[in-house]
C-alpha beads as a LAMMPS data file, in Angstrom:
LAMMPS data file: protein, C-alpha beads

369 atoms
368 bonds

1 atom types
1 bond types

-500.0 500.0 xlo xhi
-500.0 500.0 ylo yhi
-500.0 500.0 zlo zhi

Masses

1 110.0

Atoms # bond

1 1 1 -168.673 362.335 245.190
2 1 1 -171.810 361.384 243.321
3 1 1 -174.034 364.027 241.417
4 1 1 -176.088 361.573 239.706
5 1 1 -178.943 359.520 241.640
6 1 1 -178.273 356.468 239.981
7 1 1 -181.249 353.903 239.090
8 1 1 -179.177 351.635 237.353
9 1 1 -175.382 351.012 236.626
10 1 1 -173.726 350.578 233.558
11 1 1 -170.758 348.353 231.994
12 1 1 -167.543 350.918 232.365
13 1 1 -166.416 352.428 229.272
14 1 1 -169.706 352.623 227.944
15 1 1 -171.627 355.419 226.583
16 1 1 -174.084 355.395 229.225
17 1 1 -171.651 354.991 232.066
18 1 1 -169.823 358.310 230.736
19 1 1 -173.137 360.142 230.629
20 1 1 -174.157 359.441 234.300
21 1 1 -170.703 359.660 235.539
22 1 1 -169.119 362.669 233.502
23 1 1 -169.231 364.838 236.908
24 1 1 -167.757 362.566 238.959
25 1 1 -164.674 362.176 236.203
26 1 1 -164.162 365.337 235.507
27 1 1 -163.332 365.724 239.423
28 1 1 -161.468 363.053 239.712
29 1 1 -159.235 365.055 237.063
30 1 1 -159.264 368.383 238.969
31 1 1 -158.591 366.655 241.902
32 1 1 -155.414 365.244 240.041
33 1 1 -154.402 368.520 239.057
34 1 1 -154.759 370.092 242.411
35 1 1 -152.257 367.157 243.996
36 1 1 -150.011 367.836 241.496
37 1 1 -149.223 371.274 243.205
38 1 1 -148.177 369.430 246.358
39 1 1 -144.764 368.291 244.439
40 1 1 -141.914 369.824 243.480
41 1 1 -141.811 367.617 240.208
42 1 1 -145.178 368.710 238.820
43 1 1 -146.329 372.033 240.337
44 1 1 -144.937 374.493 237.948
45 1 1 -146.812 371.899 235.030
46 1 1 -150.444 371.708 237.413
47 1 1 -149.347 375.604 238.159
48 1 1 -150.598 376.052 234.190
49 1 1 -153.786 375.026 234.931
50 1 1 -154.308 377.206 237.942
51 1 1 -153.525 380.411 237.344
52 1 1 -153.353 382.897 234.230
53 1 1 -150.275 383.404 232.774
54 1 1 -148.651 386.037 231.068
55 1 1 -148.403 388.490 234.092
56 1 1 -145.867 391.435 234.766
57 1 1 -145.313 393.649 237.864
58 1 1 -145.970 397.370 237.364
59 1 1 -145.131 399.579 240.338
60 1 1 -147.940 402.165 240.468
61 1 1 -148.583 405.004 243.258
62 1 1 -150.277 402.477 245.298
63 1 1 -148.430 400.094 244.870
64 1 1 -146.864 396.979 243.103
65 1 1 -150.028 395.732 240.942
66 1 1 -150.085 392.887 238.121
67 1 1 -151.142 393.171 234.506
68 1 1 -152.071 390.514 232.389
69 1 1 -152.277 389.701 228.478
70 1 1 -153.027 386.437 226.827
71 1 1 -151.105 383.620 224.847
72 1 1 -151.011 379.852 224.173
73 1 1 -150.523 379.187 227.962
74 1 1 -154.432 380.526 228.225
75 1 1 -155.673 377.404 226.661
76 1 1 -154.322 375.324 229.500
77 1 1 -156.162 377.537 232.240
78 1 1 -159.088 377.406 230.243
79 1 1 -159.007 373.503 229.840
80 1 1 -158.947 373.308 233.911
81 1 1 -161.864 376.213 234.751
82 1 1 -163.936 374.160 231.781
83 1 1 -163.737 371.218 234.152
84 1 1 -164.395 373.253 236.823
85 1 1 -167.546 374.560 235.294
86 1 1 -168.817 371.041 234.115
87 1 1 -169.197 370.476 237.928
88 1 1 -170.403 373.416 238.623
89 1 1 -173.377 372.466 235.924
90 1 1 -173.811 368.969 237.666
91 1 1 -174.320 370.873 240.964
92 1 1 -176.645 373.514 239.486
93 1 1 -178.665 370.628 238.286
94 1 1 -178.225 367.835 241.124
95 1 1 -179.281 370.076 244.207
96 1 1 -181.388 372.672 242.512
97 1 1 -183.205 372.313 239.331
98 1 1 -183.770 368.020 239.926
99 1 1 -185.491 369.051 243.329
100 1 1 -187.713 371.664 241.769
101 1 1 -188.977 369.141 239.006
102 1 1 -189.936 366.637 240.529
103 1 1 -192.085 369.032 242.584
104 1 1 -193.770 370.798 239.312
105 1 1 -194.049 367.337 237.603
106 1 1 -193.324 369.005 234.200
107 1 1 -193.855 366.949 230.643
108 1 1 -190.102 365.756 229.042
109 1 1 -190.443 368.892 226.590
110 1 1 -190.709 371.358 229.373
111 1 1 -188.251 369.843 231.523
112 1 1 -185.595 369.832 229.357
113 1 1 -186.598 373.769 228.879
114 1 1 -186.738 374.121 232.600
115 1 1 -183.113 373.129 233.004
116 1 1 -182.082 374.997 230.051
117 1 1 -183.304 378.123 231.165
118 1 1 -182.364 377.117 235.561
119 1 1 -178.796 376.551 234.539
120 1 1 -178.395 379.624 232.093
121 1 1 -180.837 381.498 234.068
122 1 1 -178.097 381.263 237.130
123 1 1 -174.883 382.186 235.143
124 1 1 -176.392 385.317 233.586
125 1 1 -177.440 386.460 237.222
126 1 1 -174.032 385.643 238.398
127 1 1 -172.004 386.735 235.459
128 1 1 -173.873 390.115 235.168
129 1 1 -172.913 391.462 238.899
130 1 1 -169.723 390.268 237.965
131 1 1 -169.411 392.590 234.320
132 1 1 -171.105 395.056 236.948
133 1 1 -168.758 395.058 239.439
134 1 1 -165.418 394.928 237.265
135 1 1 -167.177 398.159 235.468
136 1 1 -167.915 400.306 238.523
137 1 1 -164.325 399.215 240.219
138 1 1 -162.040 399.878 237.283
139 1 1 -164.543 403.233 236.463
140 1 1 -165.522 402.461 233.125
141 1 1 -168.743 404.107 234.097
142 1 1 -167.834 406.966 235.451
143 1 1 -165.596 408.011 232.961
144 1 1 -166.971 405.937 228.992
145 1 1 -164.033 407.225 227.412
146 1 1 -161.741 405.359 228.805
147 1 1 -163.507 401.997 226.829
148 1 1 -161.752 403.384 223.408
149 1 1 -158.906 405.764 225.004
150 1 1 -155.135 404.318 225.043
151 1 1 -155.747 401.577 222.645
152 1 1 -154.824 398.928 222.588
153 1 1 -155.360 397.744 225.848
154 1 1 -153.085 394.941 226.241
155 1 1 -152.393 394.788 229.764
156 1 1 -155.202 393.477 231.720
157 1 1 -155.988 393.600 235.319
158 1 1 -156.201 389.842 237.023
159 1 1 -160.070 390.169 237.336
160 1 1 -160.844 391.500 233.810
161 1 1 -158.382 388.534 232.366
162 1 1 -160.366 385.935 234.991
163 1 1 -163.405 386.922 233.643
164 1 1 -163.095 386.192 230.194
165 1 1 -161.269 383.226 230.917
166 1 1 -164.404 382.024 232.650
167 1 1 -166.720 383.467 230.393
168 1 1 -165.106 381.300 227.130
169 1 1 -164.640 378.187 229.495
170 1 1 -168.408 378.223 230.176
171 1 1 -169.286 378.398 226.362
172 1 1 -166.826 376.023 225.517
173 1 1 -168.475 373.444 228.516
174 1 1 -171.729 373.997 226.599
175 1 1 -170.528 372.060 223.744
176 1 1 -169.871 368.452 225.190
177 1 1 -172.949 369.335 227.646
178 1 1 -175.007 368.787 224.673
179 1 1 -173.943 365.035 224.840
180 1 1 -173.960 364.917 228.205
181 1 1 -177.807 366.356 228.107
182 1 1 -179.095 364.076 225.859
183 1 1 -180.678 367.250 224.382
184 1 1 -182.834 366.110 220.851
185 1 1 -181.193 366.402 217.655
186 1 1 -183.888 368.762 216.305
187 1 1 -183.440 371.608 219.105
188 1 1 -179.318 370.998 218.694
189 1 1 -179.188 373.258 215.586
190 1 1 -180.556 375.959 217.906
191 1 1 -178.505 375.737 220.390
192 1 1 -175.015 375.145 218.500
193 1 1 -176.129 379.082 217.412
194 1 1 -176.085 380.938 220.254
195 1 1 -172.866 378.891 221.648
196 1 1 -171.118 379.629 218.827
197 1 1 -171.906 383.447 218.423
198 1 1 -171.216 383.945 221.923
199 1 1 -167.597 382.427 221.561
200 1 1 -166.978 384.104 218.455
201 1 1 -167.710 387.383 220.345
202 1 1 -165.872 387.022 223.459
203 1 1 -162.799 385.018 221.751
204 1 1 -162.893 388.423 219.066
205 1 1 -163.166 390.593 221.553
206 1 1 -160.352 389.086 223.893
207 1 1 -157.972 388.685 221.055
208 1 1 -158.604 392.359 219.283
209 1 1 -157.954 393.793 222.937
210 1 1 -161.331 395.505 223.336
211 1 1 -162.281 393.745 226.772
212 1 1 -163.203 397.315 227.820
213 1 1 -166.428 397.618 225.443
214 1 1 -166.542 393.645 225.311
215 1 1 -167.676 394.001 229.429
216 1 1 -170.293 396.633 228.597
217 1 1 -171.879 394.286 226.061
218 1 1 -171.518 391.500 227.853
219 1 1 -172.847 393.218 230.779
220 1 1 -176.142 394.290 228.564
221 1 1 -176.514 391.616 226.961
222 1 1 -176.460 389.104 230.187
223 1 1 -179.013 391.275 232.083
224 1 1 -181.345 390.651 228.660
225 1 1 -181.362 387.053 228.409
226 1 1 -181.500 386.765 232.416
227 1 1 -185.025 388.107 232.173
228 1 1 -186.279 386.471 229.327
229 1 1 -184.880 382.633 231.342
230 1 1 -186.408 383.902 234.253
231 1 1 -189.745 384.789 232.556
232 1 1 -189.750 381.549 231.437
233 1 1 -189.146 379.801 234.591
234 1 1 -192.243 381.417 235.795
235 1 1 -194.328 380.798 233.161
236 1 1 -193.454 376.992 233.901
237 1 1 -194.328 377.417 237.456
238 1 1 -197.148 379.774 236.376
239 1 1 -198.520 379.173 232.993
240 1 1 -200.627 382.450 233.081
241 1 1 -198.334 384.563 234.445
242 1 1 -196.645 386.512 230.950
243 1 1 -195.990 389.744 231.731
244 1 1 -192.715 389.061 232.295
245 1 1 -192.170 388.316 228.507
246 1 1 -193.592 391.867 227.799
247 1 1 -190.997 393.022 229.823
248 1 1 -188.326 391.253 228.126
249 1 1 -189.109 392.499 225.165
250 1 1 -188.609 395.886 225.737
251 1 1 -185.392 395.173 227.195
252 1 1 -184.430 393.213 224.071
253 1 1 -184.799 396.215 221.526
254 1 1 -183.276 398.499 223.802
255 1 1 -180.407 396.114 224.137
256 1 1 -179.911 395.868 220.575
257 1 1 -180.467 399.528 220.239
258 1 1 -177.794 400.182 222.792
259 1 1 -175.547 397.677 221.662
260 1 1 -175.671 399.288 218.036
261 1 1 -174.759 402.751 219.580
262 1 1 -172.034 401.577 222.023
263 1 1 -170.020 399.913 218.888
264 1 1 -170.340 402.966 216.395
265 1 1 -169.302 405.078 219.121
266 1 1 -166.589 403.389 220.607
267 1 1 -164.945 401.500 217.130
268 1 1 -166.268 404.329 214.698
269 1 1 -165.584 407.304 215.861
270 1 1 -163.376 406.552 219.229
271 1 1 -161.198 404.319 217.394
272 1 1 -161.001 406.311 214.390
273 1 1 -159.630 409.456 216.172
274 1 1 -157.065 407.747 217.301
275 1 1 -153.499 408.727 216.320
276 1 1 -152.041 405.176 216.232
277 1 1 -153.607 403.428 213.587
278 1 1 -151.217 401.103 211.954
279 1 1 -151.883 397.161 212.371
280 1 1 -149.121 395.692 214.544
281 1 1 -149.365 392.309 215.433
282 1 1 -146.895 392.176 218.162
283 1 1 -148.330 395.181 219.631
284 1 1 -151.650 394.188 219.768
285 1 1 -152.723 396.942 217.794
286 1 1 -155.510 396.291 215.536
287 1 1 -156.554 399.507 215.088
288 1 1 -156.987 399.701 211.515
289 1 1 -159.727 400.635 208.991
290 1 1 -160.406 397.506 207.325
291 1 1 -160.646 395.248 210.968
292 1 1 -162.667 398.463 212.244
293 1 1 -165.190 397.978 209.328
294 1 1 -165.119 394.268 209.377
295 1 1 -165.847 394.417 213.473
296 1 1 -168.800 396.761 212.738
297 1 1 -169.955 394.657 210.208
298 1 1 -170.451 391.588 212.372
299 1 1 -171.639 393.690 214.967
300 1 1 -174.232 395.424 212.775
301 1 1 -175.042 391.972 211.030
302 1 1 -175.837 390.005 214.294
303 1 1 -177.735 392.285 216.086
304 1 1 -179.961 393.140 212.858
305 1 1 -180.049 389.589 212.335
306 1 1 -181.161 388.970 216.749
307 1 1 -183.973 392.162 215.707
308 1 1 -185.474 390.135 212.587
309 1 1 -185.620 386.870 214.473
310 1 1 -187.475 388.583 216.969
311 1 1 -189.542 390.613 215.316
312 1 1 -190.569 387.512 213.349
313 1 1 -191.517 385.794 216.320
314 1 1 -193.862 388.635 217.462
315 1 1 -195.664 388.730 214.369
316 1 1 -196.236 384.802 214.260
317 1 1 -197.197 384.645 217.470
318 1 1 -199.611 387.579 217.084
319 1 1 -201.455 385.841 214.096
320 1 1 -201.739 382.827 216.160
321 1 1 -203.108 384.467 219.167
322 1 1 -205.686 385.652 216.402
323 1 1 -206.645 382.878 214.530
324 1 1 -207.261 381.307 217.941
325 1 1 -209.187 384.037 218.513
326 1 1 -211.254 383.572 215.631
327 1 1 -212.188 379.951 216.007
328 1 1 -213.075 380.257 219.846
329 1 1 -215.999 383.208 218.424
330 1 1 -216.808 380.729 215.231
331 1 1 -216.886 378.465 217.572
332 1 1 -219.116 380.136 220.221
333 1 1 -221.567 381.254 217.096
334 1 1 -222.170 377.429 216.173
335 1 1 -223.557 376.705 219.524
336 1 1 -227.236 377.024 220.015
337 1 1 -228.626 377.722 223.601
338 1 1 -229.233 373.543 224.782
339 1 1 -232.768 373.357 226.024
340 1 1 -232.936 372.531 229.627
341 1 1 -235.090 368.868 229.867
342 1 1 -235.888 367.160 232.907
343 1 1 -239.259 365.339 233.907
344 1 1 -239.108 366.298 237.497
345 1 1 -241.770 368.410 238.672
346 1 1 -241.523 371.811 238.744
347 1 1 -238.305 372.154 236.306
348 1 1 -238.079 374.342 232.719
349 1 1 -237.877 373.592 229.859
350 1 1 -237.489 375.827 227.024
351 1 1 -237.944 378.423 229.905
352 1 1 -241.631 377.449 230.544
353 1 1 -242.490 375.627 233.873
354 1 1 -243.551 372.298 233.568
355 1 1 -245.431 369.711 235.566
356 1 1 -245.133 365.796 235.312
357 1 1 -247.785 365.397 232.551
358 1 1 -246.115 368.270 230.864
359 1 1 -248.658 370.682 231.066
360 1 1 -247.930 373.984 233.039
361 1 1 -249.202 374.754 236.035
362 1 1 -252.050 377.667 236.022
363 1 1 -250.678 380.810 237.345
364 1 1 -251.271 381.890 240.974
365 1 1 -253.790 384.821 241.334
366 1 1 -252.920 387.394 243.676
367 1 1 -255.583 388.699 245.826
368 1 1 -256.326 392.393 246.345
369 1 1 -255.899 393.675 249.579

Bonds

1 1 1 2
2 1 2 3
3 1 3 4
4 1 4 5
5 1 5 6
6 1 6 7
7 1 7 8
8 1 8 9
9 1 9 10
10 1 10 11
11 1 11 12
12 1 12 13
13 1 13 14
14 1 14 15
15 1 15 16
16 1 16 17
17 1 17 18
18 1 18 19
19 1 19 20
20 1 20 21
21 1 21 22
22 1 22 23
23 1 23 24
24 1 24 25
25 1 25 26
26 1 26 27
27 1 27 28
28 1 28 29
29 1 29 30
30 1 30 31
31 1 31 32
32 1 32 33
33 1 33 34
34 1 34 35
35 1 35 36
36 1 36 37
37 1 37 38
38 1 38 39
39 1 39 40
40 1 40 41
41 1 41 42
42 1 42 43
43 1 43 44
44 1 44 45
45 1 45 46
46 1 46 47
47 1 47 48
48 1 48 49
49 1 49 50
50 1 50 51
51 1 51 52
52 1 52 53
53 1 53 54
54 1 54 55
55 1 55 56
56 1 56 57
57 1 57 58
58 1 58 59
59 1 59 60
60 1 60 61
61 1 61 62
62 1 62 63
63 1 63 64
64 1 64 65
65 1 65 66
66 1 66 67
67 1 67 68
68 1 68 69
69 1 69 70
70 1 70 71
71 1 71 72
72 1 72 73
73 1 73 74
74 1 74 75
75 1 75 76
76 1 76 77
77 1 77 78
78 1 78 79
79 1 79 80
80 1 80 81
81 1 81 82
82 1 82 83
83 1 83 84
84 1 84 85
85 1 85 86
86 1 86 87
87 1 87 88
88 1 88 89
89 1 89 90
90 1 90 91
91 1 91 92
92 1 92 93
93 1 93 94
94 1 94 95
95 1 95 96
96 1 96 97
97 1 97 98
98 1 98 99
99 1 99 100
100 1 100 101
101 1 101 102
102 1 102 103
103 1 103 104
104 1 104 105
105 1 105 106
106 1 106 107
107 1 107 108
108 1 108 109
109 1 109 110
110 1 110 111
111 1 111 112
112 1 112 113
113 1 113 114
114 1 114 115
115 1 115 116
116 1 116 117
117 1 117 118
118 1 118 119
119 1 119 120
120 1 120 121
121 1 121 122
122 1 122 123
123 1 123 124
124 1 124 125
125 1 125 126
126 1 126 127
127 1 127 128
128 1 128 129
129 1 129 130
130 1 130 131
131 1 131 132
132 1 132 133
133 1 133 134
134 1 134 135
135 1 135 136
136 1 136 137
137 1 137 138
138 1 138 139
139 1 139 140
140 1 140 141
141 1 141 142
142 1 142 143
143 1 143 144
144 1 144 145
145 1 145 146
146 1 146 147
147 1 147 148
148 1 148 149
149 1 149 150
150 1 150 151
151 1 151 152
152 1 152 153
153 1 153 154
154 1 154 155
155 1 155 156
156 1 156 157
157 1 157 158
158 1 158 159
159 1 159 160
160 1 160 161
161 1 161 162
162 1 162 163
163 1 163 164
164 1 164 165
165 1 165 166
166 1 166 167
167 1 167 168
168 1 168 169
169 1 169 170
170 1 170 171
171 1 171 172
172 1 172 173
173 1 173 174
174 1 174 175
175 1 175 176
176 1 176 177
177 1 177 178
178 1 178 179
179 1 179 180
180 1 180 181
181 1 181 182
182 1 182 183
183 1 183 184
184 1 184 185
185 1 185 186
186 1 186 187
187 1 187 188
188 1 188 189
189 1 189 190
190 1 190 191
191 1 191 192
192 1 192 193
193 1 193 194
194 1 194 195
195 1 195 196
196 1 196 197
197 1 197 198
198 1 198 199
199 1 199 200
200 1 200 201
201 1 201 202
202 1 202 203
203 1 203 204
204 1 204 205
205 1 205 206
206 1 206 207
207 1 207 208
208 1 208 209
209 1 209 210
210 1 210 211
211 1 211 212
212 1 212 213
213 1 213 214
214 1 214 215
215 1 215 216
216 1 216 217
217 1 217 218
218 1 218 219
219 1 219 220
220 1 220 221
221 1 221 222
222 1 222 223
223 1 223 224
224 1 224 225
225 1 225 226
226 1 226 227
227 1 227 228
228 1 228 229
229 1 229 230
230 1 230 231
231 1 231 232
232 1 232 233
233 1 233 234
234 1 234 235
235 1 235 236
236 1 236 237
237 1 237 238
238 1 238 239
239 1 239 240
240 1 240 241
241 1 241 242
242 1 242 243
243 1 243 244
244 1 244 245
245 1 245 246
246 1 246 247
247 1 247 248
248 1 248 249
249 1 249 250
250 1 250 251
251 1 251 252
252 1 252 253
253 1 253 254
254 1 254 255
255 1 255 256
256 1 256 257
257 1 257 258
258 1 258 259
259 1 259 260
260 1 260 261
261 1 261 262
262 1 262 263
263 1 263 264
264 1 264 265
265 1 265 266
266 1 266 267
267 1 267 268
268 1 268 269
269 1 269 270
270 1 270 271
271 1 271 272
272 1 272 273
273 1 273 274
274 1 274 275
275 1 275 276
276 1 276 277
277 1 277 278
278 1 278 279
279 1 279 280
280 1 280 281
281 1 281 282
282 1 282 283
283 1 283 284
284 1 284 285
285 1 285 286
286 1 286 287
287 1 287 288
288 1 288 289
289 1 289 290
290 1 290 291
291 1 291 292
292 1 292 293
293 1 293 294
294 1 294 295
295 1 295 296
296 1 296 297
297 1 297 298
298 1 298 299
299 1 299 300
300 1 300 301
301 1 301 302
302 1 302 303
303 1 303 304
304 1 304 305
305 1 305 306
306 1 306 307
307 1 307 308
308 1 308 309
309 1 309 310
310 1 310 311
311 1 311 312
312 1 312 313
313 1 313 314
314 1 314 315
315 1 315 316
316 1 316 317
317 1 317 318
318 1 318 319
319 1 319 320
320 1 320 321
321 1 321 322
322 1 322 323
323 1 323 324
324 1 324 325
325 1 325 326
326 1 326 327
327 1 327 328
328 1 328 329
329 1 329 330
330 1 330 331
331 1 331 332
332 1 332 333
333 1 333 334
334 1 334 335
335 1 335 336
336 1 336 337
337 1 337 338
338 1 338 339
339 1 339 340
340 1 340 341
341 1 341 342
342 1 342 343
343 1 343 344
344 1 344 345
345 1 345 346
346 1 346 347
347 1 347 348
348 1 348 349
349 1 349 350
350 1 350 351
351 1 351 352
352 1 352 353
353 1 353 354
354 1 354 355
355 1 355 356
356 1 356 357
357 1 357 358
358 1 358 359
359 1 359 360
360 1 360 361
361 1 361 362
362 1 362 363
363 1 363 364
364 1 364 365
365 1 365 366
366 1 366 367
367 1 367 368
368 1 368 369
């Protein structure tokens, strides 16, 4: 199975032939792990890698139904969905984005942009229905209560413990894809930022058991940065074409805004009211004053910190657009009117009609009726 077009081949083993070939390795390994549950020997070992562990049968009114809650085991399954998202990136960018460049014939700047925002631009679509969907079926939204009531909330359904499985194998793909890019060492810094703070929220909120308000954010958050990558896909296709990016950023305040609110209601005053508020570890209870205040601290800190990056932005942009401004009307002041010269007959110049000796004609008299 090839994902690359390949141009040129490479001496195995080398840095190059990894690059170009990473896809097809990392299936080969899946594919490994996948024949391993055809054995008696090896499938409770490729069984790890498969499916989440750490389940227990509950038998409920409608049934039997299986919970969930994490452990070591989880770093297993996460190793095999981050293999199974690497391809899933190759395929994103072999049959989709590739096919769409070489159509807009981009500059190397904007098509490493284009790809950026193609491939991120598809999992927030994709993982937003999906925060969506888990939200309206377990009725979170309905009833926004039930994100801080009965804490902790160490049993998990299977689709709320797939999710964030997925969710933290994704970020954690985005790390070697930065090799695998090539992407420049100046826009690296960048990048390594937003990886990292989305890991450190998911991972915090997976292992303090609030999944329940870490969906809603997630959720929010997604649906923000899917229209600002989308804007930007269409300003590629479209450079004139920015209203999109006035519509992100009114969806970026409010997200902040509503992110703000969601934590103080849900960790300081839902949290706080409840009755059990002793740390247990084994419990999974972490509801306790000084991880409530640290958790609203990072919250607090990060999205001030998103607002002054932005807001920064705005304003440097704005006194570009301006100075630009200014210099296009300095500009247009510094040009004279060009006289139009030409030795023709019958042409202006200097808006006088003149003839080839450059004398102008006599006027026409009209005659009276």
């Amino acid at each position: 199975m090839a994902f690359r077009r390949r141009n040129k081949s490479y001496p195995f083993f080398s840095q190059e032939f990894l690059i170009q070939n990473h896809a097809d390795i990392v299936f080969s390994l899946v594919i490994f792990i996948l024949v391993g549950l055809m054995f008696e020997a090896t499938a409770k070992t490729a069984i790890l890698f498969i499916q989440p562990q750490y389940n227990t049968s509950i038998v409920t009114p409608d049934g039997e139904v299986s919970l969930y809650h994490y452990g070591w085991k989880d770093c297993v399954t996460l190793l095999f969905y981050l293999f199974i998202t690497i391809i899933l990136h190759a395929v994103v960018q072999e049959y989709i984005l590739d096919k769409v460049n070489r159509r807009l014939h981009l500059s190397k700047s904007k098509n490493t942009k284009f790809n950026e925002s193609g491939q991120l631009c598809v999992f927030y679509l994709l993982s937003s229905l999906w925060s969506f969907y888990i939200l309206a079926t377990e009725g979170y939204i309905l009833h926004p209560s039930s994100l801080w009531e009965n804490y902790p909330h160490v049993q998990l359904r299977f689709q709320v413990k797939f999710f964030y499985l997925t969710q933290l194998a994704y970020w954690f793909h985005a790390l070697p894809e930065l090799y695998f890019q090539k992407v420049r060492r100046e826009e690296i810094p960048h990048q390594l930022q937003y990886i990292c703070l989305y890991l450190s929220h998911i991972l915090a909120a997976y292992l303090l058991n609030l999944t329940r308000v870490g969906l809603v954010l997630l959720c929010l958050q997604y649906l923000s940065e899917m229209v600002f990558h989308l804007s930007r896909l269409i300003y590629f296709v479209d450079e004139t074409h920015r209203r999109t990016f006035e519509l992100w950023s009114v969806g970026f305040v409010l997200t902040r805004m509503m992110t703000l609110t969601l934590m103080f209601l849900a960790v300081g005053f839902g949290l706080a009211r409840s009755e059990n508020q002793v740390l247990d570890w084994e419990a999974g209870n972490f509801n306790s004053l000084p991880v409530r205040l640290l958790v609203l601290f990072l919250a607090c800190s990060t999205q001030s910190w998103l607002l002054w990056k932005f807001f920064r932005f705005q304003l440097r942009r704005t006194r570009d657009f301006r100075l630009e401004q200014a210099k296009k009307r300095a500009a247009a002041k510094q040009q004279t009117p060009r006289a139009l010269k030409r030795d023709s007959v019958g042409h202006h110049e200097n808006g006088a009609l003149r003839a080839e000796n450059g004398t102008s004609p006599r006027p026409k008299k009209l005659k009276s009726p």
